[in-house]
DSSP file (Angstrom, degrees, kcal/mol; ACC not computed):
  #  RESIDUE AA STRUCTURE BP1 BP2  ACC     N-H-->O    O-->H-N    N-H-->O    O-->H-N    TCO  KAPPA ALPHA  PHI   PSI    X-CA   Y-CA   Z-CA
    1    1 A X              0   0    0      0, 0.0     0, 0.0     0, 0.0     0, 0.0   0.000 360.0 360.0 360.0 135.1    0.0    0.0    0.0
    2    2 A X        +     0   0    0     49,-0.1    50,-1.5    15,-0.0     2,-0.3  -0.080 360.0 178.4 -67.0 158.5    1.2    3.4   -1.2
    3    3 A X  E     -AB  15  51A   0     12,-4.3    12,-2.3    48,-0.2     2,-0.3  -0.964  26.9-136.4-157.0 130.0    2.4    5.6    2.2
    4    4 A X  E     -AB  14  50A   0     46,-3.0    46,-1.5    -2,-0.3     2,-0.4  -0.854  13.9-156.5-101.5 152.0    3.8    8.8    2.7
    5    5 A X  E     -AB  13  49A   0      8,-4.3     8,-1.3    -2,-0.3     2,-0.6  -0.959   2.0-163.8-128.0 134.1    6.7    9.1    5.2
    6    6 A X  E     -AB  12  48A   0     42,-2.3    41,-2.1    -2,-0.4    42,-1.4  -0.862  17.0-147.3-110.9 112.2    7.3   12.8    7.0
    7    7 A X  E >   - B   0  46A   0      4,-2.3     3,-0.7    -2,-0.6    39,-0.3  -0.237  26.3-112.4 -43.7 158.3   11.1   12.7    8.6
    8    8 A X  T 3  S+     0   0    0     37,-1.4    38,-0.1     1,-0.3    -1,-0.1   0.331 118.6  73.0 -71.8 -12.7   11.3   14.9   11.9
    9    9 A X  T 3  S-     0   0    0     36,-0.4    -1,-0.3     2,-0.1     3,-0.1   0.376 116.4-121.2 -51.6 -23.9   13.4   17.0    9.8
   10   10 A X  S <  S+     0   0    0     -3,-0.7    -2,-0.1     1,-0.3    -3,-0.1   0.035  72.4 127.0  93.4 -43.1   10.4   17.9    8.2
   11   11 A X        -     0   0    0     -5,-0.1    -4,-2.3     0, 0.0    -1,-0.3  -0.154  45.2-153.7 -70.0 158.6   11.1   16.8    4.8
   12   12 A X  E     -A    6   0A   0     -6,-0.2     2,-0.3    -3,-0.1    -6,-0.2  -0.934  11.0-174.2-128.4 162.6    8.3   14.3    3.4
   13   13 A X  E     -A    5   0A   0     -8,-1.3    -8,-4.3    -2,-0.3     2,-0.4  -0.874  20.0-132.8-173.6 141.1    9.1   11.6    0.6
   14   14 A X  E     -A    4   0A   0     -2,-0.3     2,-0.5   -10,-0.3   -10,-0.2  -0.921  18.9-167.4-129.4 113.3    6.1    9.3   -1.1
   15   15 A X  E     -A    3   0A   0    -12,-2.3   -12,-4.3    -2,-0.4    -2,-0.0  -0.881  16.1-125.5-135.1 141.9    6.9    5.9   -1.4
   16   16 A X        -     0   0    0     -2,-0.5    -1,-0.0   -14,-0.2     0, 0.0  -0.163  34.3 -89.7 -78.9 172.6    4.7    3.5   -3.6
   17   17 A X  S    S+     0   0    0      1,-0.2    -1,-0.1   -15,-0.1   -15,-0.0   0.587 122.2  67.7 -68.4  -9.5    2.6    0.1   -3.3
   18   18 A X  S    S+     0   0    0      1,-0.1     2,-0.4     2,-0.1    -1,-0.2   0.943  86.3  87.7 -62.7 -58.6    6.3   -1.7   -4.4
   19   19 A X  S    S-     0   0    0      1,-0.1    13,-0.2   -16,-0.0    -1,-0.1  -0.185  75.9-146.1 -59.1 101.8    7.5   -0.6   -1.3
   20   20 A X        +     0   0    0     11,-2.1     2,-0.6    -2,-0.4    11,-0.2   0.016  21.9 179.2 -27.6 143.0    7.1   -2.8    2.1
   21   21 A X        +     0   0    0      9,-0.2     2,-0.3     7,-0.1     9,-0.2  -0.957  19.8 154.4-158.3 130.4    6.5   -1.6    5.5
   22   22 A X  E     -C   29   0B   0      7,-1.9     7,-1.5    -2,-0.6     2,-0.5  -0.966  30.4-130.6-153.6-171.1    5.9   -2.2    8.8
   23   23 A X  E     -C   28   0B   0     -2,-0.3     2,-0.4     5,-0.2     5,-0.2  -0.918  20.4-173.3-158.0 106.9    6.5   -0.4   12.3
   24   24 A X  E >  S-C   27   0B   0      3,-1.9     3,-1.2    -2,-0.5     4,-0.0  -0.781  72.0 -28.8 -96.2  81.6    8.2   -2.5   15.0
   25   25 A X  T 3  S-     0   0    0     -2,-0.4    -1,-0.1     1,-0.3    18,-0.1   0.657 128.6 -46.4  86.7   3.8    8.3   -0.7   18.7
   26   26 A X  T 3  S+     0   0    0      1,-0.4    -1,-0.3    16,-0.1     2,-0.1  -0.039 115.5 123.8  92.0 -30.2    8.3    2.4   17.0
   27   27 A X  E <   -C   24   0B   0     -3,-1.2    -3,-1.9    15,-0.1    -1,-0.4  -0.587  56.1-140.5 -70.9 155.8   11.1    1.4   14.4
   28   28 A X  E     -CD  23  41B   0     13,-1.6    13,-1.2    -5,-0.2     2,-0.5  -0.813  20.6-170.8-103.2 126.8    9.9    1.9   10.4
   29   29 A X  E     +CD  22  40B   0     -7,-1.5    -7,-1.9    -2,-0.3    11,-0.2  -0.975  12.7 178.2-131.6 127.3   11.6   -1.3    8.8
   30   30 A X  E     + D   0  39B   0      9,-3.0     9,-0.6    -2,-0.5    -9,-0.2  -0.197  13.7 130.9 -92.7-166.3   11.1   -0.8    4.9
   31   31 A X        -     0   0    0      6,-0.3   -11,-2.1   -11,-0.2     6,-0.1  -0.388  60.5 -90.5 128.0 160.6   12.3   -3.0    2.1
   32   32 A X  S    S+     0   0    0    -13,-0.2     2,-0.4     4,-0.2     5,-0.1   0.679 108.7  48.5 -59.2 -26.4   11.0   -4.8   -1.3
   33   33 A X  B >  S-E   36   0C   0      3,-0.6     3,-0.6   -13,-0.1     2,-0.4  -0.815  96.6-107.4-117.5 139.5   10.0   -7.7    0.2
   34   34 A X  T 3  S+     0   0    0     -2,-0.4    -2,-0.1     1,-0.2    -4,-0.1  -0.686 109.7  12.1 -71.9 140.3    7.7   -8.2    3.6
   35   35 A X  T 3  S+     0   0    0     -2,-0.4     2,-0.3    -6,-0.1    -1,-0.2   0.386 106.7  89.9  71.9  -5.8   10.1   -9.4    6.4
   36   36 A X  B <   -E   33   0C   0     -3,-0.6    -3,-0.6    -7,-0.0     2,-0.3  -0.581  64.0-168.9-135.5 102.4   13.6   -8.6    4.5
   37   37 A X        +     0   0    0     -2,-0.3    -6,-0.3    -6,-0.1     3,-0.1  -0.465  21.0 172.8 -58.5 110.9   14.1   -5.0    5.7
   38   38 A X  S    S+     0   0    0     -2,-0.3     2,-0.4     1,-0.2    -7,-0.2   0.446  74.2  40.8 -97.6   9.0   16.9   -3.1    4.0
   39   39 A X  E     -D   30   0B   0     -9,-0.6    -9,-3.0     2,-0.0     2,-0.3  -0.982  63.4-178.1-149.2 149.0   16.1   -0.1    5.5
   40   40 A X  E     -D   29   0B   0     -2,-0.4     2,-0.6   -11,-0.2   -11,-0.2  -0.967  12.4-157.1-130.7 147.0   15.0    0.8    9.3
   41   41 A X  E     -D   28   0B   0    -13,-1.2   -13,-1.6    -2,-0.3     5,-0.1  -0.990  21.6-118.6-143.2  93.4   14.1    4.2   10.4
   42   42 A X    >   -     0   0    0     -2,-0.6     3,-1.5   -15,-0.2     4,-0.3  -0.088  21.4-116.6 -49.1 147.8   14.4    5.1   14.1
   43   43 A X  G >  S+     0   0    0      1,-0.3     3,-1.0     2,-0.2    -1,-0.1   0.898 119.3  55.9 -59.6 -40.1   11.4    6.2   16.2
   44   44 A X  G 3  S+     0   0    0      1,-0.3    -1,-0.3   -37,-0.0    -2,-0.1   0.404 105.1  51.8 -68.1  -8.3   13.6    9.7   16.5
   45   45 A X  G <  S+     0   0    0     -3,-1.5   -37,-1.4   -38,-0.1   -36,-0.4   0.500 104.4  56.1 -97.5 -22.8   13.9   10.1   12.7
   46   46 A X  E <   +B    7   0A   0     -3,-1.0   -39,-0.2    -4,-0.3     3,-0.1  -0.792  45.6 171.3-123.6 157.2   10.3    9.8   11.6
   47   47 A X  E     +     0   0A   0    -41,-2.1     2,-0.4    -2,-0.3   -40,-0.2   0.646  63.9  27.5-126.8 -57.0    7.1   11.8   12.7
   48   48 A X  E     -B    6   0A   0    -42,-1.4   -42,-2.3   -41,-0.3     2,-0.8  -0.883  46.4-176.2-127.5 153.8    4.5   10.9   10.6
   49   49 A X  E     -B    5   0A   0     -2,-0.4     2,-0.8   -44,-0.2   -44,-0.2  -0.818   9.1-175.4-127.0 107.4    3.0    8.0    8.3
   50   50 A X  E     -B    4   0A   0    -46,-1.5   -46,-3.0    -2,-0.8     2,-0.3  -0.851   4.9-168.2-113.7 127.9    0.1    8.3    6.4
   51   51 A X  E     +B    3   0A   0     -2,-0.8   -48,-0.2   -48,-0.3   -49,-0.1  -0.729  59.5  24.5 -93.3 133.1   -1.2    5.5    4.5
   52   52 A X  S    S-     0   0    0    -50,-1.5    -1,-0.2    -2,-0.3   -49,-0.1   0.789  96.2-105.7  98.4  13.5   -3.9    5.3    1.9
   53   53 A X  S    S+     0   0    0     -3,-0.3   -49,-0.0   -51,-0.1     2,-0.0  -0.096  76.9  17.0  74.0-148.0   -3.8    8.6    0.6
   54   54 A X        -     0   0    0     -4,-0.0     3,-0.1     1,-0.0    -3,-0.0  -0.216  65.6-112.4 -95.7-177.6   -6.8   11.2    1.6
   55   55 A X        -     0   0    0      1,-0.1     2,-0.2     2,-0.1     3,-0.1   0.205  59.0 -63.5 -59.2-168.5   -9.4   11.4    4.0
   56   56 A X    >>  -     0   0    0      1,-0.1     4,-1.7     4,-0.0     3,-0.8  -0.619  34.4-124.9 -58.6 137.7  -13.4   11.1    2.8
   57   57 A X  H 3> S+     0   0    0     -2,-0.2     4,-3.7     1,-0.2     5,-0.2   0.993 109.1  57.1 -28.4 -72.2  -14.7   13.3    0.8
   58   58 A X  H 3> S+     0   0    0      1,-0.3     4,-0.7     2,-0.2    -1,-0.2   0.603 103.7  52.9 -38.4 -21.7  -17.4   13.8    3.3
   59   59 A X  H X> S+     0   0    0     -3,-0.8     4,-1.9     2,-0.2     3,-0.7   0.888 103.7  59.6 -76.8 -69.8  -15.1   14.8    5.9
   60   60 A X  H 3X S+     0   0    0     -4,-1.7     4,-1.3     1,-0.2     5,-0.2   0.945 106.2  50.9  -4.7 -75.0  -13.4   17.3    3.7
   61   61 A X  H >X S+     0   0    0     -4,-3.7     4,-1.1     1,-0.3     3,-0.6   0.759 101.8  47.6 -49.0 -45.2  -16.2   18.9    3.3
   62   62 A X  H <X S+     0   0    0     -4,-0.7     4,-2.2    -3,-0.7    -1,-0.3   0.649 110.9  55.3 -84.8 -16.2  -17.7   19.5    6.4
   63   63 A X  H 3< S+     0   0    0     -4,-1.9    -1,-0.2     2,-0.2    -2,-0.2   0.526 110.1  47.4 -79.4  -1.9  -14.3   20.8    7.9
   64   64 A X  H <X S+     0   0    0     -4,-1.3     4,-2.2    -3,-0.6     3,-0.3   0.862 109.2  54.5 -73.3 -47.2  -14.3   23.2    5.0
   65   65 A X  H  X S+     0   0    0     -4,-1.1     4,-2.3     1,-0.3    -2,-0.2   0.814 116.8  37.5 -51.2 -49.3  -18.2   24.0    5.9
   66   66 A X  H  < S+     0   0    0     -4,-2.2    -1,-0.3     2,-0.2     4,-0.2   0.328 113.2  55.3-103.7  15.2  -17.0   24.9    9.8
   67   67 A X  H  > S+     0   0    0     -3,-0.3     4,-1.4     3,-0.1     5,-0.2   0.652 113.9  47.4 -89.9 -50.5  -13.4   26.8    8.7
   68   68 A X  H  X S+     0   0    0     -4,-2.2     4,-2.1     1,-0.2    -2,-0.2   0.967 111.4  43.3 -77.5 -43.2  -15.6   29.0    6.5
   69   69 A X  H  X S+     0   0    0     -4,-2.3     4,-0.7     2,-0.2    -1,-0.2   0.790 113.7  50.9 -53.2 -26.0  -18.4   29.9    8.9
   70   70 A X  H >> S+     0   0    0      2,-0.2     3,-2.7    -4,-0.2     4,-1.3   0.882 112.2  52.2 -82.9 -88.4  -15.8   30.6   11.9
   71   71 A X  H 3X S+     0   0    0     -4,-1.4     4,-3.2     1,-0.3    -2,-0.2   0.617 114.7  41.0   8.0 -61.0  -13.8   33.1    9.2
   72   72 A X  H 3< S+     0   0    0     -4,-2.1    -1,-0.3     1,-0.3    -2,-0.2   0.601 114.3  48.5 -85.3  -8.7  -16.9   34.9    8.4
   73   73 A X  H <X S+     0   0    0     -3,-2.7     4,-1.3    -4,-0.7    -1,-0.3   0.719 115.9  46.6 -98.8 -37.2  -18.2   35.0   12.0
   74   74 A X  H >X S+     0   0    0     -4,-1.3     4,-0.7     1,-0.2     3,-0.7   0.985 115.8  44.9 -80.1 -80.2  -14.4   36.3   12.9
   75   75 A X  H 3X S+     0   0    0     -4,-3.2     4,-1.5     1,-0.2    -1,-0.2   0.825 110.2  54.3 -31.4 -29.7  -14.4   39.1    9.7
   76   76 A X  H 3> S+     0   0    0      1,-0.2     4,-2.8    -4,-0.2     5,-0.2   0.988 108.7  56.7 -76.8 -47.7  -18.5   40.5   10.5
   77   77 A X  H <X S+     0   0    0     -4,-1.3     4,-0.8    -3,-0.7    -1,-0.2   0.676 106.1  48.2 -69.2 -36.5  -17.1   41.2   14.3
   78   78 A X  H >X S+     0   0    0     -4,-0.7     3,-2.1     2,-0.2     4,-1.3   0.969 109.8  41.0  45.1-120.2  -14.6   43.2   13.4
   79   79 A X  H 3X S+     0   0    0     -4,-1.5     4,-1.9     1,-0.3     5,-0.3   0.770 105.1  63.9 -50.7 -35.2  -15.7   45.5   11.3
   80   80 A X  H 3X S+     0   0    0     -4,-2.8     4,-1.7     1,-0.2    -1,-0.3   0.857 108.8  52.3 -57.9 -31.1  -19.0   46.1   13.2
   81   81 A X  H <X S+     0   0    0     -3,-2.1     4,-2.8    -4,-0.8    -1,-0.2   0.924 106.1  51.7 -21.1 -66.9  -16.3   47.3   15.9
   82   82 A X  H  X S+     0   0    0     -4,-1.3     4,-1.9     1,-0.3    -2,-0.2   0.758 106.6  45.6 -87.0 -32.0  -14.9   49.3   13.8
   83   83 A X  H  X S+     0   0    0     -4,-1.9     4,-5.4     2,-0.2     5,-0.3   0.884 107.3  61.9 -67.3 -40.3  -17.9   51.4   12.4
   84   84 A X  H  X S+     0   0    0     -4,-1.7     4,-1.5    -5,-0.3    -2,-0.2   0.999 113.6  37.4 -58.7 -53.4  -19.3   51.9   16.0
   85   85 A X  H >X S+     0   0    0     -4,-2.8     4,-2.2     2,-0.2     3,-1.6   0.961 112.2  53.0 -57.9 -52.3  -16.2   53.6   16.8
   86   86 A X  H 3X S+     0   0    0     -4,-1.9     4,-1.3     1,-0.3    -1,-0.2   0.870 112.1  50.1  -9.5 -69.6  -15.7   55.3   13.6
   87   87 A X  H 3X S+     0   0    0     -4,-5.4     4,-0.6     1,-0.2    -1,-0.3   0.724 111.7  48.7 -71.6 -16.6  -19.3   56.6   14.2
   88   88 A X  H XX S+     0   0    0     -3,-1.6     4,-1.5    -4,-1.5     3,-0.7   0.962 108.4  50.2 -75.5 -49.4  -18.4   57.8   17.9
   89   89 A X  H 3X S+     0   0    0     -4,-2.2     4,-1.9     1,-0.3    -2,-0.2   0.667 106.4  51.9 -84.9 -12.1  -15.4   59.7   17.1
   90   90 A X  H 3X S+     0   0    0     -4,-1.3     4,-2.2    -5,-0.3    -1,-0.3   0.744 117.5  49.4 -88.8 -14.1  -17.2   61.9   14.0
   91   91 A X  H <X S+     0   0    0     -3,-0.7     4,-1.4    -4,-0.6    -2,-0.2   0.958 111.3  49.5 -55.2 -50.1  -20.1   62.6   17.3
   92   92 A X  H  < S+     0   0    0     -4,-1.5    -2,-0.2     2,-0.2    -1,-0.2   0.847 118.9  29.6 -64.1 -69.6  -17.4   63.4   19.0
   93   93 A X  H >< S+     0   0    0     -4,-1.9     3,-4.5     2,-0.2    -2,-0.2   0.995 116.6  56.4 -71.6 -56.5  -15.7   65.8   16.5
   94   94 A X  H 3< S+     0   0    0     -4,-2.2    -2,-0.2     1,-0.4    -1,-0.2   0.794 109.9  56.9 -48.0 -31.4  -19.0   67.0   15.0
   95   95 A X  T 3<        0   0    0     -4,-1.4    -1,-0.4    -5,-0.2    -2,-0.2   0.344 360.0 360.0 -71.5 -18.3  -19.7   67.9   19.0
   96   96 A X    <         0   0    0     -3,-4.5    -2,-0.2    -4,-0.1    -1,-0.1   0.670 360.0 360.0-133.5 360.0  -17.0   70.1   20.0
């Protein structure tokens, strides 16, 4: 199964359904073959592994649904701030 591996370094590298895998104890033991690792990867070298590519659609979606309502609820508050003052300080000048 295709897997993406992100190092603790940061850096991220995409390794295909060829590629073998398992996680022993926290070590990553890769290789062509299940069970002869040529390569092992210490718990302290990797951070994340995601397998299977992306999430549901459906999932997607609704975190899109609640990013954009918090956004738009954040921008309206704002600005309504900002006009009440706006409108105080021309009272204010228009007044003295």
């Amino acid at each position: 199964m295709a897997f993406k591996l992100t190092y603790s370094d940061g850096q991220e590298t995409d390794y295909d359904d060829d590629t073998a895998w398992e996680v022993d104890d926290g070590v990553l033991k890769m290789g062509r073959r299940e069970g002869e690792w040529s390569v092992l990867v210490s718990p302290s070298h990797w951070a994340v592994l995601e397998v299977g590519g992306n999430r549901p659609k459906d999932r997607d979606d609704t975190e899109d649904e609640d990013t954009e309502e918090k956004d738009t609820a954040e921008e309206d508050t704002p600005a309504e701030d900002t006009d009440d003052e706006d409108a105080d300080e021309k009272k204010d000048k228009d007044g003295d």
